[in-house]
PANUVO-533740 format. One line per field, with one value per residue (C-alpha): x, y, z; residue in three letters. Coordinates in nm, 4 decimals, padded with zeros to 6 digits. Layout:
% PANUVO-533740
east = (X, ...)
north = (Y, ...)
up = (Z, ...)
rest = (ala, ...)
***
This chain:
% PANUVO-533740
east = (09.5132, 09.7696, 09.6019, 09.2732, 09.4158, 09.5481, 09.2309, 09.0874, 09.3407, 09.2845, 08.9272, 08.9554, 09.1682, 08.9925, 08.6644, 08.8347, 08.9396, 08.5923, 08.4875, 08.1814, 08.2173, 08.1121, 08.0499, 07.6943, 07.6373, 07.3591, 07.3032, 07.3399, 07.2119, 07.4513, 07.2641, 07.2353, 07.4446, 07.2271, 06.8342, 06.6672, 07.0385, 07.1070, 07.4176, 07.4345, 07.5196, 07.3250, 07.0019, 06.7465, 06.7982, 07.0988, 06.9206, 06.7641, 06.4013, 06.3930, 06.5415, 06.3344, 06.0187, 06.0304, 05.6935, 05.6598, 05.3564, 05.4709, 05.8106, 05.6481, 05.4467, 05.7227, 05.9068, 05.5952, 05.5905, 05.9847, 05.9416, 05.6283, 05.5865, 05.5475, 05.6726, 06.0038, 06.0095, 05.9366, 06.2649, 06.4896, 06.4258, 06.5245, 06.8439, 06.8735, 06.8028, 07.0825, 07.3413, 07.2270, 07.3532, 07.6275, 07.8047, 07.6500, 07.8764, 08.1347, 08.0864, 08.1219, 08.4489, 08.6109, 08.6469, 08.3848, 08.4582, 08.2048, 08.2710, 08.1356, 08.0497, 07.9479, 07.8419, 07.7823, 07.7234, 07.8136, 07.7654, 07.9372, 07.7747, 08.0136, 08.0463, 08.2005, 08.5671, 08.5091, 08.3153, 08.5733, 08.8427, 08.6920, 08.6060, 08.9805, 09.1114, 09.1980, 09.0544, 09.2617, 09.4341, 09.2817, 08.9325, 08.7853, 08.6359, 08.2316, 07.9744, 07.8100, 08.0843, 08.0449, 08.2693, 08.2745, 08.4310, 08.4920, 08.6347, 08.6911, 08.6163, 08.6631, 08.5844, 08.7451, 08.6889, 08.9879, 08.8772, 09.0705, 08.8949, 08.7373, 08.3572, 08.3097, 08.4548, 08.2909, 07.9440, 08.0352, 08.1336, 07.7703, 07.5850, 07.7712, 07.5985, 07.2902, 07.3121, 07.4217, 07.0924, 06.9153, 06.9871, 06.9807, 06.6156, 06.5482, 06.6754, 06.4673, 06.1617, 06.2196, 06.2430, 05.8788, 05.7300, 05.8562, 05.7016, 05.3975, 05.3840, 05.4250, 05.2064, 04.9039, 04.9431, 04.9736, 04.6210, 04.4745, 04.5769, 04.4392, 04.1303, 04.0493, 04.1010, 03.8625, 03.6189, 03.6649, 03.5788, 03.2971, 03.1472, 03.1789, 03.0023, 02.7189, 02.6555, 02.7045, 02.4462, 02.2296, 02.2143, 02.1001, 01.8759, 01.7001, 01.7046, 01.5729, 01.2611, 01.2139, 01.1815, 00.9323, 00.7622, 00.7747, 00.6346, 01.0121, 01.1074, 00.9590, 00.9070, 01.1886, 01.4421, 01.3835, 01.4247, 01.7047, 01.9216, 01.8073, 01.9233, 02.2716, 02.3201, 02.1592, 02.4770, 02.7571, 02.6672, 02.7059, 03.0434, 03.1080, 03.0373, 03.2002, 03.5498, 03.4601, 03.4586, 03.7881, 03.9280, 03.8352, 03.9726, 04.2943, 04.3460, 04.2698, 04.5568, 04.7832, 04.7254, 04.7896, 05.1806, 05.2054, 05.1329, 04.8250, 04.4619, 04.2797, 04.2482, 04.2657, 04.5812, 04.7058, 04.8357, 04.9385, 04.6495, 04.8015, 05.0710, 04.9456, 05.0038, 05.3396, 05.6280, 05.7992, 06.0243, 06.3815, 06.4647, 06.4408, 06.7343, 06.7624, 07.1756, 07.3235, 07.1907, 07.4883, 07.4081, 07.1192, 07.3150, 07.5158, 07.2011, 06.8950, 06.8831, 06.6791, 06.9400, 07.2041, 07.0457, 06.9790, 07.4072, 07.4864, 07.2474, 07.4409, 07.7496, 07.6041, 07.5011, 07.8529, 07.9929, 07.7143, 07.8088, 08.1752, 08.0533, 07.8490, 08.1287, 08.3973, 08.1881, 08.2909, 08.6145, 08.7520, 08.6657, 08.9110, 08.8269, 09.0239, 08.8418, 08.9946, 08.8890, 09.1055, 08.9614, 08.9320, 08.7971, 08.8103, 08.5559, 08.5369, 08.4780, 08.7204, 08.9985, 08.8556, 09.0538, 09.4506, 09.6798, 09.8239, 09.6924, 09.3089, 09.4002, 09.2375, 09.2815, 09.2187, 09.3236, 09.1202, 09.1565, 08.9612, 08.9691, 08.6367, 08.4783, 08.1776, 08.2048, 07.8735, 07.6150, 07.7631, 07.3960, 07.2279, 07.5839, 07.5305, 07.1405, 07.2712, 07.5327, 07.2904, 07.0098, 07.2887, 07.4059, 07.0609, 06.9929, 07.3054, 07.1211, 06.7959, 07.0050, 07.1653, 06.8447, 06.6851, 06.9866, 06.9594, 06.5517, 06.5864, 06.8388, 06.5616, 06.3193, 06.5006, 06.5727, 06.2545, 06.0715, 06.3037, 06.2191, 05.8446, 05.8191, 06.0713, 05.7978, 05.5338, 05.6971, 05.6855, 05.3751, 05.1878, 05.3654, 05.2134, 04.8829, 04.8757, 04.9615, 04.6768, 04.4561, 04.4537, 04.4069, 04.0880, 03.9559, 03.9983, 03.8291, 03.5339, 03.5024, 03.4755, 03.2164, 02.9952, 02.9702, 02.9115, 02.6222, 02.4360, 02.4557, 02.3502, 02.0762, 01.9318, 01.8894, 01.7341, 01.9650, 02.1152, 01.9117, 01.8983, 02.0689, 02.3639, 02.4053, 02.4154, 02.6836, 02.8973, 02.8749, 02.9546, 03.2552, 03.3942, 03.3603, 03.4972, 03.7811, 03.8407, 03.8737, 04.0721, 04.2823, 04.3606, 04.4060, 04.6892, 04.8715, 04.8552, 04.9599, 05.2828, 05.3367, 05.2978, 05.5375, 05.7891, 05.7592, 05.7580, 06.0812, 06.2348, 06.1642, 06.2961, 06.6458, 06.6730, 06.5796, 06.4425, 06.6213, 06.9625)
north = (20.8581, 20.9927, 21.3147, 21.2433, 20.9560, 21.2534, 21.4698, 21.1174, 21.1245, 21.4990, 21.4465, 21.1889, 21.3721, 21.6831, 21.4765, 21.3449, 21.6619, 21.8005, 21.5797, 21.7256, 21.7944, 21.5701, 21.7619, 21.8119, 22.1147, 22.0542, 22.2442, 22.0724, 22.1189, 21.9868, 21.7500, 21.8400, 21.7069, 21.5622, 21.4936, 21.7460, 21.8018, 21.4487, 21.3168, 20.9650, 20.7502, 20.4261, 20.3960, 20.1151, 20.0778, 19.9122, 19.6486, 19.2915, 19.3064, 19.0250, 19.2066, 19.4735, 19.2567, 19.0121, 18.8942, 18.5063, 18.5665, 18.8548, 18.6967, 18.3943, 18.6098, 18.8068, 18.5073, 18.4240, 18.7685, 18.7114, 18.3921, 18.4236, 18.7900, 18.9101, 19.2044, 19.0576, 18.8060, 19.0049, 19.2152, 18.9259, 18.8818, 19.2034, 19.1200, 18.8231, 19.0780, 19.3121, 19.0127, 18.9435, 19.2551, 19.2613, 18.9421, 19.1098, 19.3752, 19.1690, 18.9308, 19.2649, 19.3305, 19.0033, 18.8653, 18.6613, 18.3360, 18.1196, 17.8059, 17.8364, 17.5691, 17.7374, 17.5304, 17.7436, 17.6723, 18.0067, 18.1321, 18.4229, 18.6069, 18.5329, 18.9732, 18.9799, 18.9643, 18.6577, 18.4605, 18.5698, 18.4607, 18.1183, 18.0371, 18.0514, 17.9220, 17.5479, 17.3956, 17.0938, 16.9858, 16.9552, 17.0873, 17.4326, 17.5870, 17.5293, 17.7629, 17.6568, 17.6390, 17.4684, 17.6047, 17.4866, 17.6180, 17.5206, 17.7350, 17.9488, 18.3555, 18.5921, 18.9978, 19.2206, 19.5784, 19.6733, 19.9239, 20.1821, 20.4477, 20.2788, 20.2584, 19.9189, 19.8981, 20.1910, 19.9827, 19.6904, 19.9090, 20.1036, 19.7729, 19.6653, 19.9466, 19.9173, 19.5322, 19.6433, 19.9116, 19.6259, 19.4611, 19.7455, 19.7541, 19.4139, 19.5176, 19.7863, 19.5851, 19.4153, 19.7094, 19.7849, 19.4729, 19.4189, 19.7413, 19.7014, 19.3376, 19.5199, 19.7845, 19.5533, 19.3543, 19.6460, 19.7590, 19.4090, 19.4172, 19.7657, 19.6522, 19.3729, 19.6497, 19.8222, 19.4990, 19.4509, 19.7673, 19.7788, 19.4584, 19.4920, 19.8640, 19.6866, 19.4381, 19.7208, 19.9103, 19.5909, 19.5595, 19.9361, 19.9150, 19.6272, 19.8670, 20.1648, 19.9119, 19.8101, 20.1372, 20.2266, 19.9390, 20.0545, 20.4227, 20.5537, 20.6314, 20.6785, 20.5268, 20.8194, 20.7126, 20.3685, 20.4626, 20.7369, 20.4404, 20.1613, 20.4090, 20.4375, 20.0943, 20.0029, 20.2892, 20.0781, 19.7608, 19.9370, 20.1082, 19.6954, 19.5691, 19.8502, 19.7216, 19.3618, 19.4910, 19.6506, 19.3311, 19.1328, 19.4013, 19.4357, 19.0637, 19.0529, 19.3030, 19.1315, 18.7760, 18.9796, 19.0946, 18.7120, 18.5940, 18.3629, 18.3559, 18.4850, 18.3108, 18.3791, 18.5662, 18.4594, 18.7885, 18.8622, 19.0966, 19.1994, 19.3098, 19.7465, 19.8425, 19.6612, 19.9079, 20.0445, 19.7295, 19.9158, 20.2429, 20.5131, 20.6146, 20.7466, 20.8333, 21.1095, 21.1862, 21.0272, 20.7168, 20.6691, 20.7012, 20.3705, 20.2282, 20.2890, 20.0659, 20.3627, 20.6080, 20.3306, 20.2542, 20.6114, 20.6784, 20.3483, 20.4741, 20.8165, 20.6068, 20.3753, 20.7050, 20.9171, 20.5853, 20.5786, 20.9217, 20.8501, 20.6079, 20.7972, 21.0150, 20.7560, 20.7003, 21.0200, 20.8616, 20.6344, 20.2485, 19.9898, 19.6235, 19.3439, 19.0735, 18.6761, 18.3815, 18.0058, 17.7259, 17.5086, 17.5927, 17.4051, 17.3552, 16.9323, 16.8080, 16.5718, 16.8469, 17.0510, 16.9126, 16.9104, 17.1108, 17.3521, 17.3568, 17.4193, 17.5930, 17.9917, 18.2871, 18.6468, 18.9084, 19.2480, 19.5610, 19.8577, 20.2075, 20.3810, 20.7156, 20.9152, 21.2358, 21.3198, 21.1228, 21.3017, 21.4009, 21.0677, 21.0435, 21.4267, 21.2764, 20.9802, 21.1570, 21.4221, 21.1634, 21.0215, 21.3128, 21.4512, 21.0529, 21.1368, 21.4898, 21.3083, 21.0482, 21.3451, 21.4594, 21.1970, 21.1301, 21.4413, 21.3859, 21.0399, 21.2507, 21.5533, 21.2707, 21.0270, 21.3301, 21.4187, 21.0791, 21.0236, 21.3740, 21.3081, 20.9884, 21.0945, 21.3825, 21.1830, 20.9014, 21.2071, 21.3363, 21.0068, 20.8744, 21.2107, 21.1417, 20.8293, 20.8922, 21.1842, 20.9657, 20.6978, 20.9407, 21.0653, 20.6918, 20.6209, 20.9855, 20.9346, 20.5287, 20.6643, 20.8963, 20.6465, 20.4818, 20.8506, 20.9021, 20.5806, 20.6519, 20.9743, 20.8559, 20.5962, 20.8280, 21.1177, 21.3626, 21.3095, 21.3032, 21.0151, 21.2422, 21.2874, 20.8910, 20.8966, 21.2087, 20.9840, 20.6488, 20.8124, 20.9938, 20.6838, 20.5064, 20.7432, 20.8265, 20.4281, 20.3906, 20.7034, 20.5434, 20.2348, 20.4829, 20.7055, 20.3447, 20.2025, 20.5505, 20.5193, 20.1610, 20.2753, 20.5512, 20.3828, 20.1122, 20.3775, 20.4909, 20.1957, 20.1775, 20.5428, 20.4663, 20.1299, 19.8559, 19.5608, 19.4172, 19.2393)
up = (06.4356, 06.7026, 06.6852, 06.7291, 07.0392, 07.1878, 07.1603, 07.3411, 07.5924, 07.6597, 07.7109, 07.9366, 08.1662, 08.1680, 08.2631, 08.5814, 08.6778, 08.6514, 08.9466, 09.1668, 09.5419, 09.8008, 10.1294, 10.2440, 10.5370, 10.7984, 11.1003, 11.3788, 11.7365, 12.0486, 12.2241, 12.5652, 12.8517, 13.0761, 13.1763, 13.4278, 13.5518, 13.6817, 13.6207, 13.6894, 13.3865, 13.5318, 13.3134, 13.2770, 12.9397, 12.9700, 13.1589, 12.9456, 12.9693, 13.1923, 13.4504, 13.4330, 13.4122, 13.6790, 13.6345, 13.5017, 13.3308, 13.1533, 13.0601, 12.9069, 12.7082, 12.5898, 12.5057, 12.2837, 12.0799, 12.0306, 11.8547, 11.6518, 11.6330, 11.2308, 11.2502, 11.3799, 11.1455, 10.8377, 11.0266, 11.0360, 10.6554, 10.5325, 10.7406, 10.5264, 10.2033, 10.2991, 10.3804, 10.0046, 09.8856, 10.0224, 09.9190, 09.5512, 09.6481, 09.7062, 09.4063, 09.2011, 09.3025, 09.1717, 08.8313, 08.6274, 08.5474, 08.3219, 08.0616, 07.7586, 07.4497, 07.1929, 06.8378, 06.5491, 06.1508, 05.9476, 05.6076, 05.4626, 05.1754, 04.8502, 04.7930, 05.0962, 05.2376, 05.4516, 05.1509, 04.8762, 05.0957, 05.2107, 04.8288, 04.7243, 05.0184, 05.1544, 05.5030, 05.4358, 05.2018, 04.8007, 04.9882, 04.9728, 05.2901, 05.2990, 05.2734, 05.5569, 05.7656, 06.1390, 06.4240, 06.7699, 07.0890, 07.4392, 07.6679, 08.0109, 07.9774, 08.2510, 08.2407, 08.5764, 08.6277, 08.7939, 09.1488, 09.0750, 09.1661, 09.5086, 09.3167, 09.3757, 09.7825, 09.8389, 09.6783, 09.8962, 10.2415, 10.1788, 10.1517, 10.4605, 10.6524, 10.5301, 10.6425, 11.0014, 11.0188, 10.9306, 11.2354, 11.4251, 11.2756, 11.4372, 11.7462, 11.7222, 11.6480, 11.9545, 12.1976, 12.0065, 12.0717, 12.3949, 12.5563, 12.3648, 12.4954, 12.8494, 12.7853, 12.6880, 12.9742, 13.2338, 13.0612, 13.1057, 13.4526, 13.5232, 13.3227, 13.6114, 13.8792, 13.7285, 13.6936, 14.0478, 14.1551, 13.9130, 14.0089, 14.3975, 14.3787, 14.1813, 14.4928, 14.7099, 14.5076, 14.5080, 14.9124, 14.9733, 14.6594, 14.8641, 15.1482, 14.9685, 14.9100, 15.1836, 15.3124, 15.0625, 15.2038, 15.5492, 15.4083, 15.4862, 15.1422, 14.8023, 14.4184, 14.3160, 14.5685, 14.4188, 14.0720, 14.1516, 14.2890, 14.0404, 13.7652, 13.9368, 13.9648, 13.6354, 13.5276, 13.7229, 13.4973, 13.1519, 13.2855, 13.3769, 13.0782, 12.8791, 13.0996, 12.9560, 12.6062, 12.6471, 12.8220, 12.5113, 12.2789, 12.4779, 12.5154, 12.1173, 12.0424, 12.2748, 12.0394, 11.7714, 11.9016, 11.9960, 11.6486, 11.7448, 11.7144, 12.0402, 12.3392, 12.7321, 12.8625, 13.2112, 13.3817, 13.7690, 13.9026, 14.2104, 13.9876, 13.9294, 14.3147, 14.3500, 14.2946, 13.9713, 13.8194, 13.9351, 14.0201, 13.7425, 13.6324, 13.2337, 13.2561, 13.0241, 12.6892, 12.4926, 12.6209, 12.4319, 12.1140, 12.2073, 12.3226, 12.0687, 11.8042, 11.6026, 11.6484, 11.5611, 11.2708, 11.1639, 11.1992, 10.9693, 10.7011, 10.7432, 10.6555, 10.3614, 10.2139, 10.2554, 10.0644, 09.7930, 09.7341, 09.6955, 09.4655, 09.2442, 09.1858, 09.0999, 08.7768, 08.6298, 08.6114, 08.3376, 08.4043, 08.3635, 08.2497, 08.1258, 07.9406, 07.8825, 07.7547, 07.6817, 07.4873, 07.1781, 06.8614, 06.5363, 06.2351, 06.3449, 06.6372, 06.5930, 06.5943, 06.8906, 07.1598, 06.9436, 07.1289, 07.0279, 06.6909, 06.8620, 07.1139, 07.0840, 07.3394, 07.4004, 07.6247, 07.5736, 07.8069, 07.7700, 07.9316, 07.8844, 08.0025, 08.0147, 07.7370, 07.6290, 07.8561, 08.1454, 08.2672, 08.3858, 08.6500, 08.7353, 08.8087, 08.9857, 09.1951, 09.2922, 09.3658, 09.6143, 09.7625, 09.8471, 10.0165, 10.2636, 10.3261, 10.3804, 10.6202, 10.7811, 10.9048, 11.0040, 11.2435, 11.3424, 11.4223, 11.6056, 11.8484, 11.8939, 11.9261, 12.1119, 12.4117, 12.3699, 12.4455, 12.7534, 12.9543, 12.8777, 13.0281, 13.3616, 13.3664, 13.3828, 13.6019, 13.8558, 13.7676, 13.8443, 14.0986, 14.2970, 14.1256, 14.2751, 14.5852, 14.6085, 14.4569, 14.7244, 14.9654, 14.8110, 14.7525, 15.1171, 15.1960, 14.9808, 15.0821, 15.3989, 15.2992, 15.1324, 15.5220, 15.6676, 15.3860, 15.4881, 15.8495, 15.8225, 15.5462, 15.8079, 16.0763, 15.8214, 15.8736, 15.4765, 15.1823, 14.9674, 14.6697, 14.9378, 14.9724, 14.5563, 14.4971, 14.7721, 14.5950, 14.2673, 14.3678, 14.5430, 14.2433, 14.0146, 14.2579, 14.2698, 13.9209, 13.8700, 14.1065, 13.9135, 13.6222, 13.7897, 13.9093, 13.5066, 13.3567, 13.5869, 13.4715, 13.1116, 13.1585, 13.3247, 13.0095, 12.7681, 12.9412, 12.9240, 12.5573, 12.5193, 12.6444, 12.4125, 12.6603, 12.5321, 12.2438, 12.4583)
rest = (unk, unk, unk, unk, unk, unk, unk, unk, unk, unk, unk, unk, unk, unk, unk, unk, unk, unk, unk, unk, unk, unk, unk, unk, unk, unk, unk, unk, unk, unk, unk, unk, unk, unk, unk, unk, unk, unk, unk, unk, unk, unk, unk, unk, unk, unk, unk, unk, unk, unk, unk, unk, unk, unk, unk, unk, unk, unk, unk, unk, unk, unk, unk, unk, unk, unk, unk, unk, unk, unk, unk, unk, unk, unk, unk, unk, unk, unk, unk, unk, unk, unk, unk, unk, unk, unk, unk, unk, unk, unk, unk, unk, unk, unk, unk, unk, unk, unk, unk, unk, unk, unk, unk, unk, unk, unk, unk, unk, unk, unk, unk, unk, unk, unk, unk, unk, unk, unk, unk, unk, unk, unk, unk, unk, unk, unk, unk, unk, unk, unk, unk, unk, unk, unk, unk, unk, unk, unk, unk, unk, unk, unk, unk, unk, unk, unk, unk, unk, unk, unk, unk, unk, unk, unk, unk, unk, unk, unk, unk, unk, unk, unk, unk, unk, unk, unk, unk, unk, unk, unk, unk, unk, unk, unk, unk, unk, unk, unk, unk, unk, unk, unk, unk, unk, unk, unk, unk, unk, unk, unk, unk, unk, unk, unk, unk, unk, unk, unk, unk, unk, unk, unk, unk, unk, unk, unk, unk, unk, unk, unk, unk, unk, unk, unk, unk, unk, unk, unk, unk, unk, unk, unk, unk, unk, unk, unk, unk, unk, unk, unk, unk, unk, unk, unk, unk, unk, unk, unk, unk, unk, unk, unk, unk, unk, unk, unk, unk, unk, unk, unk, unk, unk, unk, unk, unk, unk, unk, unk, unk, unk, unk, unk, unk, unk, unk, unk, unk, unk, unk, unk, unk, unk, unk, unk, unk, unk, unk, unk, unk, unk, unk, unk, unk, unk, unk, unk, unk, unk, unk, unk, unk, unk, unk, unk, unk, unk, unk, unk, unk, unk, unk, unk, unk, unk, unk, unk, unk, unk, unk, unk, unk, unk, unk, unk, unk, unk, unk, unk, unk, unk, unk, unk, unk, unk, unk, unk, unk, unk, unk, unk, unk, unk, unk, unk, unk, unk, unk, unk, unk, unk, unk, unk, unk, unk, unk, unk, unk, unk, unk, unk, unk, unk, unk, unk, unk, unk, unk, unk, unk, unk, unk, unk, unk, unk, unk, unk, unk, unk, unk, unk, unk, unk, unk, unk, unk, unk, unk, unk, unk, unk, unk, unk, unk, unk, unk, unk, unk, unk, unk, unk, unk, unk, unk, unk, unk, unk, unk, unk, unk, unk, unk, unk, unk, unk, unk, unk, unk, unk, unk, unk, unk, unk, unk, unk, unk, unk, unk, unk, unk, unk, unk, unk, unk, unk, unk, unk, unk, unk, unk, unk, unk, unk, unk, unk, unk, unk, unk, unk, unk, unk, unk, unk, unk, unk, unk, unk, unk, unk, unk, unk, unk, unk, unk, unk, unk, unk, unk, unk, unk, unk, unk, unk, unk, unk, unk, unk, unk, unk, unk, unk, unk, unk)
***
């Protein structure tokens, strides 16, 4: 027996000594220092999203999406989920404590040690122990696995992370919601532009269709001037009702972020042509690591990982547990309460390791260490990303803004031209196909208008988003 406990013994230790290596290698780029060489470390982000939306209508809308919003909701639960698992992490580290009553009625076969022995022997005094014997016990019993090797810490600190991504996922729910909230409402806004303009070049179109008529009337025109101009006006009402469509569909999606069934969306329509919210300003690169919930989230799951690693290997080491139990036990339950002739205990300890089923840990620990690689690189992508995102939307912040600006110069050129065209028209020295190219490109240059003003809203949300705004 002492040789083969010191084979055991030599087993043991040469298993913890075989322990596998925890370092994972991924290539890493250095983020870079700065956006389009600016180095000012203000940056919208940092701003609440009230702040940067000033608007009442669009606050109170916001404040709707925050409070009935599913998606957030469904994200507040998982952070109830991973608080969960972490007090089971917790709970795991201490002992186990349950009582226990436990009535039983045994028989022992009579070829056996126990029935031999019970047959001879006396339960009391001038009376043989029963075949059927009873035996009842009350008691307390406790098992511990004693930490020795950081497994279970290192289970509860991982959980702990993964409860903090979790609310860095809410947060990051929020910054969603809150720009598409934005977003959908900027459409809607640019969508009754649009209606506007649509709807005032379809009287306009109206008043020199009943010209056009009247000059076919008076001989000064003919039926294909008629029909050339009722055919661009009959045009102007399906591109109007088209824009209704979309104002129903946007208006839909919006109910749908707010967590209601449809109904009418009050929105500021002189809102597109006011200015951006604040000045632009995106700060330094490394500020959006302290300030996106994604990337936050992204680093704590790189944590939980490392520590489920660290875990995974602790359990090619020898565990340690102590089991315990105190009570009363007696054959009557008339004697199960006598101290101390009732009174039973136990105090077990046992040291076990892994010898020959070695390969499911080996699976489990490399299952683990290729989750931290995974985790790794997905950091590593919601950086990449994250940069990415933010130099788009200053790009097309710029872009626009000089769209714009060129664009309301052409509207006022080619408004200007539809007056020329009708002049010139009346006094036959344009054609009527002149008067048509003109009201077409002032409509087009109108709406294209509205379009450059939304897309530089959109961007400058977008932006916003980018850097982390939206979820303080």
């Amino acid at each position: 027996m002492k040789k083969w406990f010191k084979y055991i013994v030599i087993g043991l230790v040469a298993g913890a000594c075989k322990l596998p290596q925890t370092q994972v290698s991924v290539q890493e780029k250095a983020l870079p220092e700065t956006f389009k060489g600016s180095a000012d470390t203000s940056h919208i982000g940092n701003l609440s999203w009230r702040n940067y939306f000033s608007d009442p209508s669009l606050q109170a809308l916001i404040d709707t999406a925050l409070v009935n919003n599913l998606d957030k909701k469904m994200a507040l639960e998982r952070i109830q989920m991973a608080q969960a698992q972490v007090l089971a992490a917790k709970g795991a580290m201490l002992p186990t404590l349950s009582g226990n009553f436990s009535p039983a009625l045994r028989r022992y076969g009579y070829y056996t040690m126990d029935g031999v022995g019970n047959a001879t022997t006396d339960i009391l005094p001038g009376k043989r122990v029963p075949v059927d014997l009873p035996d009842f016990y009350i008691g307390l019993q406790s098992t511990w696995e004693i930490d020795a090797w950081k497994k279970l810490s290192n289970r509860k600190k991982s959980a702990y992370q993964q409860f903090l991504a979790s609310v860095e996922g809410v947060n990051y729910v929020q910054t969603q919601l809150v720009a598409e909230v934005a977003s959908a409402y900027f459409e809607l806004v640019a969508l009754d532009h649009e209606l506007t303009v649509l709807s005032e070049t379809v009287r306009n179109q109206e008043e020199v269709l009943d010209v056009i008529r009247a000059q076919k009337e008076a001989a000064r025109a003919n039926e294909l001037v008629v029909q050339q101009f009722k055919a661009q006006q009959l045009n102007t009402q399906t591109l109007e009702r088209q824009v209704k469509q979309e104002i129903s569909e946007v208006e839909n999606r919006l109910n749908i972020l707010l967590g209601r069934y449809p109904q009418p969306i009050v929105r500021s329509k002189d809102l597109l042509f006011r200015g951006l919210p604040k000045d632009i300003s995106a700060g330094i690169p490394v500020q959006v690591l302290h300030n996106r919930p994604d990337i936050k989230a992204a680093a704590l799951e790189v944590e939980s990982k490392r520590l489920d690693v660290l875990s995974a290997r602790a359990e090619f080491l020898p565990s340690i547990q102590l089991s315990a139990g105190i009570g009363y036990q007696a054959f009557n339950p008339k004697y199960l309460l006598e101290t101390p002739t009732s009174l039973a205990y136990s105090l077990v300890g046992g040291l076990t390791a892994p010898l020959l089923n070695r390969k499911a840990i080996e699976a489990r620990f490399s299952t683990a260490k290729s989750s931290q690689v995974l985790a790794l690189l997905d950091y590593h992508q919601a950086l990449l990303n994250g940069y990415t995102e933010v130099l788009n939307e200053l790009n097309r912040i710029e872009a626009y803004k000089e769209i714009s600006d060129l664009k309301n110069e052409e509207a006022q050129v080619l408004q200007l031209s539809v007056q020329t065209s009708n002049e010139l028209y009346m006094a036959a020295k344009a054609t009527y196909l002149e008067v048509l190219v003109a009201q077409q490109n002032a409509l087009q240059a109108q709406l294209d208008r509205v379009e450059a003003y939304k897309r530089q809203w959109l961007s400058s949300i977008s932006l916003y988003k980018a850097l982390g705004g939206g979820w303080k």
